[in-house]
C-alpha positions in Angstrom: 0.0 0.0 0.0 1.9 3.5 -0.8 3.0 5.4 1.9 3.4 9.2 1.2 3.5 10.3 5.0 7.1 12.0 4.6 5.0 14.5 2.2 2.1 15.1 5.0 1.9 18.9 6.3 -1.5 18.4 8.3 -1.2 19.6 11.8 1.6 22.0 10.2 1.4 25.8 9.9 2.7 28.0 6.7 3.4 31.7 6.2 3.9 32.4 2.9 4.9 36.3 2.1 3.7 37.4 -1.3 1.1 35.0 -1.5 -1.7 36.8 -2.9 -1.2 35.9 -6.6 1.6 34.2 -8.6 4.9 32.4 -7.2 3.3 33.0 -3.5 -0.4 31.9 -4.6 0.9 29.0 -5.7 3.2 28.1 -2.7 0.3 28.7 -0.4 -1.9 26.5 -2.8 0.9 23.8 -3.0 1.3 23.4 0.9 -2.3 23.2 1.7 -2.8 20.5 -0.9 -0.8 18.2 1.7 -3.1 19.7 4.6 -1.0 22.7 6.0 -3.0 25.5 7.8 -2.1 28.6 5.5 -1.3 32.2 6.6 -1.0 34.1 3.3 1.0 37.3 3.8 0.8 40.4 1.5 0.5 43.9 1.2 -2.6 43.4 -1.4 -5.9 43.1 0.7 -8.4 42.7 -1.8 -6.7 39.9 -3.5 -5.1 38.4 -0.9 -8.6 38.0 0.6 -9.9 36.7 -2.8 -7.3 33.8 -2.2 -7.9 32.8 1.3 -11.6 32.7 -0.3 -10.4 30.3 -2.3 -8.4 28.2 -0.1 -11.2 28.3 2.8 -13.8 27.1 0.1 -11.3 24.1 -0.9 -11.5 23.2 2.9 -8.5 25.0 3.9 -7.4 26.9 7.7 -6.6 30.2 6.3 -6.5 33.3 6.6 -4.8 36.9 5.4 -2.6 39.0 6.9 -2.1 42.5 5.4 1.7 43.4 5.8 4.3 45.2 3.9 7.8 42.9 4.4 9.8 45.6 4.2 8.5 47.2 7.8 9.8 45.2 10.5 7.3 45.6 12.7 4.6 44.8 10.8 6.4 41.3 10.0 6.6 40.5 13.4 2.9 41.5 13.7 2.3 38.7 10.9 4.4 36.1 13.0 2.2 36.8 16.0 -0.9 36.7 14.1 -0.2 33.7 12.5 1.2 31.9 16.1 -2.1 33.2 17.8 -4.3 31.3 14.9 -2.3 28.5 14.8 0.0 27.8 18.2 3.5 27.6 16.3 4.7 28.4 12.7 6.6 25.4 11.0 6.9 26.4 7.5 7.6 29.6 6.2 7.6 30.4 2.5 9.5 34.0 1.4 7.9 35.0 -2.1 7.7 38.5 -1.8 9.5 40.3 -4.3 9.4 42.7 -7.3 11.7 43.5 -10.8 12.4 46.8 -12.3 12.4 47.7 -15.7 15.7 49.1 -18.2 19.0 48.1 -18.0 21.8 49.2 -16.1 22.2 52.0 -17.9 18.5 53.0 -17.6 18.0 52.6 -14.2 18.2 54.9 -11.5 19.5 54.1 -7.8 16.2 54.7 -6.6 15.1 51.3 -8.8 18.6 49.8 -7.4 17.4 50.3 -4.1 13.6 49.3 -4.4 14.5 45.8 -5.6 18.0 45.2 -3.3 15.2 45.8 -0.1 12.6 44.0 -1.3 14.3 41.1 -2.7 17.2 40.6 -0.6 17.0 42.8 3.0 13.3 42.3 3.3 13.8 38.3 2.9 16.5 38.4 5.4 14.1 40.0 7.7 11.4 38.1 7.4 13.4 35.0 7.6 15.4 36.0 10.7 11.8 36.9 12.1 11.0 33.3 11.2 13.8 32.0 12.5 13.4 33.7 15.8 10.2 32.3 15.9 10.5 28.2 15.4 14.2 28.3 17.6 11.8 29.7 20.8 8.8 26.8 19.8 9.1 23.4 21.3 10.4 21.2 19.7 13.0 23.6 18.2 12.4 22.8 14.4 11.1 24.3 11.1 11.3 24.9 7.1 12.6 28.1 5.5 12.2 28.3 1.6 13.0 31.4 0.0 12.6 32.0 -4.0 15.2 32.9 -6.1 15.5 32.8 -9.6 17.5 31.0 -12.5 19.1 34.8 -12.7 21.1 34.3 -9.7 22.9 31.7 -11.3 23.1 33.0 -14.7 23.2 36.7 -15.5 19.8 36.9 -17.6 18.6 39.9 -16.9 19.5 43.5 -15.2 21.9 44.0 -12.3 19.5 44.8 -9.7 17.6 41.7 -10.3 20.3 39.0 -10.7 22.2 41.1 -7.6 19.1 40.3 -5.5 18.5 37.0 -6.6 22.1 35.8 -6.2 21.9 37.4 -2.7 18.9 35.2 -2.2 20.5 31.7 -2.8 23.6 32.2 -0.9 21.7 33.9 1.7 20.3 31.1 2.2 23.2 28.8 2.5 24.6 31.1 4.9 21.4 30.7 7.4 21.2 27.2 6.8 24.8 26.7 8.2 23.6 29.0 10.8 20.4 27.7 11.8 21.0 24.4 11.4 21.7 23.6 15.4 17.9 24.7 15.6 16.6 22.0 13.4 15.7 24.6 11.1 16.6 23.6 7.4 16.4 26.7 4.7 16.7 26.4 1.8 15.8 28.4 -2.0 14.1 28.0 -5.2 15.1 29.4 -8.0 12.2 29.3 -11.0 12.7 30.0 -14.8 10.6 32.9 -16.4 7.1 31.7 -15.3 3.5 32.2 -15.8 2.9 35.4 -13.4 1.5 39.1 -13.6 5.0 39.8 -12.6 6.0 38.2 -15.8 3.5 39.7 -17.5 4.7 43.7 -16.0 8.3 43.0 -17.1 8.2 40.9 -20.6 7.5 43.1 -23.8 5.3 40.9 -26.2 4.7 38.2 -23.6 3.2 35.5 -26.5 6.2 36.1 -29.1 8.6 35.8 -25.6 6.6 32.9 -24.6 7.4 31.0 -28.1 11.1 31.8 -27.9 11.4 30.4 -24.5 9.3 27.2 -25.7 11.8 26.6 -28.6 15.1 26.9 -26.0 13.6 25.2 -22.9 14.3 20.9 -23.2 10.9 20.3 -21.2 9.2 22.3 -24.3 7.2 24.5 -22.4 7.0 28.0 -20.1 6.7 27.2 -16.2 3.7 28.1 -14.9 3.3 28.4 -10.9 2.2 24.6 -10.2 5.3 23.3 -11.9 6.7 24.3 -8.4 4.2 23.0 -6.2 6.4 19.3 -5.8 9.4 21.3 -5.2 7.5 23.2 -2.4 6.1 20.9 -0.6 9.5 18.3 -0.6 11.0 21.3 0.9 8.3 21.9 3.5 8.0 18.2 4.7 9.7 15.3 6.3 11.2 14.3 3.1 13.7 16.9 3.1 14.7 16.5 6.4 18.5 16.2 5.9 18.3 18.9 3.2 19.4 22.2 3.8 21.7 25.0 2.2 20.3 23.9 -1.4 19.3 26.1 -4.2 16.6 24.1 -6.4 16.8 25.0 -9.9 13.2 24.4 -11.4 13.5 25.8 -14.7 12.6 22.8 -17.4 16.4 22.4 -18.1 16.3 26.5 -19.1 19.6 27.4 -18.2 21.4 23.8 -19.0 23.4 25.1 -22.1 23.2 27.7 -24.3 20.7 27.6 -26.5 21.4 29.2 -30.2 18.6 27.5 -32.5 15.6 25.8 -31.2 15.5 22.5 -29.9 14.3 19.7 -31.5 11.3 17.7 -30.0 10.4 14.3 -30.7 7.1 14.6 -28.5 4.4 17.1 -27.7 5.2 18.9 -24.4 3.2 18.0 -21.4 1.9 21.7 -21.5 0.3 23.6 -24.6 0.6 27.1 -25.1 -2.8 27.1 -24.0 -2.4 25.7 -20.2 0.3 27.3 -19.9 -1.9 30.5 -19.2 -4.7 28.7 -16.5 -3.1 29.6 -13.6 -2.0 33.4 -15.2 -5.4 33.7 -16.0 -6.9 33.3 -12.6 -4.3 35.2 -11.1 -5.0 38.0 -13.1 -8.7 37.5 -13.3 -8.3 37.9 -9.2 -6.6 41.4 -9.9 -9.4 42.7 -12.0 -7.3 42.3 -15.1 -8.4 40.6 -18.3 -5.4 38.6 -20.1 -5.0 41.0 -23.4 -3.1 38.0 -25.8 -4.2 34.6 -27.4 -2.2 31.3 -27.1 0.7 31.0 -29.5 
């Protein structure tokens, strides 16, 4: 008879910052699948309250907590509230985060700054806060996962960006060396360019992009938020247990080589253009915002 108890977060408590729509959403969606009680953190009220609707209708503990991660205070305030709903936080999920457009040359310090806090000092923040957290619970133990990006690896977009993202991953080995004594295992994610409104503000001509990235990718399509959700919840359970320090590249083999013509398939992709967009879609549709292209 299969046994998938390693993978079984019920009785477990989540805090997932940005988790309103895209990369977040789909964390906090991912972690109640395998029965976690869901705090879903984010400085959007009206959609974050659409999507503890949504979990709450699906049978899921959850509830919103309005909070802007770069204020200290106020993400303390969402540990409390969070530990008051549930009795202890176990996992904690660090989404939040934001891109700015131009190059190098375009942007202005003021865009330097705005993504170097969000991305990187507010993440440290939150996680320390986290941290401080599951050392005091007992037993001592918990599950940091913050989200980086394939562009803290490779340099595939602007300085700001990659700067923040590479700060991410070895941030995180740098806690997890740290924290381990506590039981607490952090660790990072690092998507490809995936199916978000944040893609959606920062690619020009998403569909024509969305066929160039099809033709260099091996797995043949663009990642859309659930093509994380395994990744997630590993990393949140018993399963990963003697994992920490890791960057997870989830990418579809994106960043593998090179890519100067497309690659050849011998197979339809497991994803059409089409389905590529559901979870977009609804994200969007959540934000009041109708999704202007067709499937290419």
């Amino acid at each position: 008879m299969p046994d998938l108890s390693l993978f079984d977060l019920r009785g477990k408590a989540a805090l997932v910052t940005g988790a309103a729509v895209g990369i977040g959403r789909a964390c906090a969606t991912a972690l109640s699948m395998a029965g976690a009680g869901i705090a879903v953190v984010d400085v959007d009220e009206r959609v974050g309250d659409k999507t503890v609707s949504t979990l709450q209708q699906q049978g899921v503990d959850a509830l919103f907590i309005k909070c802007d991660v770069t204020n200290e205070e106020q993400v303390q305030a969402a540990i409390n509230a969070t530990v008051s709903r549930f009795g202890r936080l176990d996992i904690a999920v660090n989404s939040a985060g934001t891109v700015a457009a131009g190059t190098d040359l375009e942007q202005s310090k003021c865009d330097w700054d705005r993504v170097i806090d969000l991305n990187l000092t507010a993440l440290w923040s939150c996680a320390r806060a986290q941290a401080r957290q599951m050392a005091r619970q007992f037993p001592s133990e918990g599950k940091i996962i913050n989200i980086g990006s394939m562009w803290g690896t490779a340099a595939g977009s602007n300085g700001s960006y990659c700067a923040s993202k590479a700060g991410v991953i070895h941030l995180s080995k740098a806690l997890a060396v740290q924290w381990g004594g506590y039981n607490i295992n952090v660790n990072c994610i690092s998507p490809s360019w995936i199916m978000t409104p944040l893609f959606m503000k920062s690619a020009l001509a998403p569909d024509e992009f969305r066929r160039r990235v099809r033709e260099v990718t091996p797995l043949g399509h663009m990642q859309r938020p659930e093509d994380l959700f395994g990744a997630v919840v590993f990393l949140a359970s018993s399963a990963s247990n003697y994992v920490t320090g890791l960057n997870l590249i989830v990418d579809g083999g994106h960043t593998l080589n090179t890519w100067h013509s497309p690659m050849e398939r011998n197979a339809a992709s497991r994803v059409s253009a089409e389905q590529e967009m559901t979870h977009l879609r609804e994200d969007l549709a959540a934000m009041g915002i109708e999704y202007p292209y067709e499937a290419t």
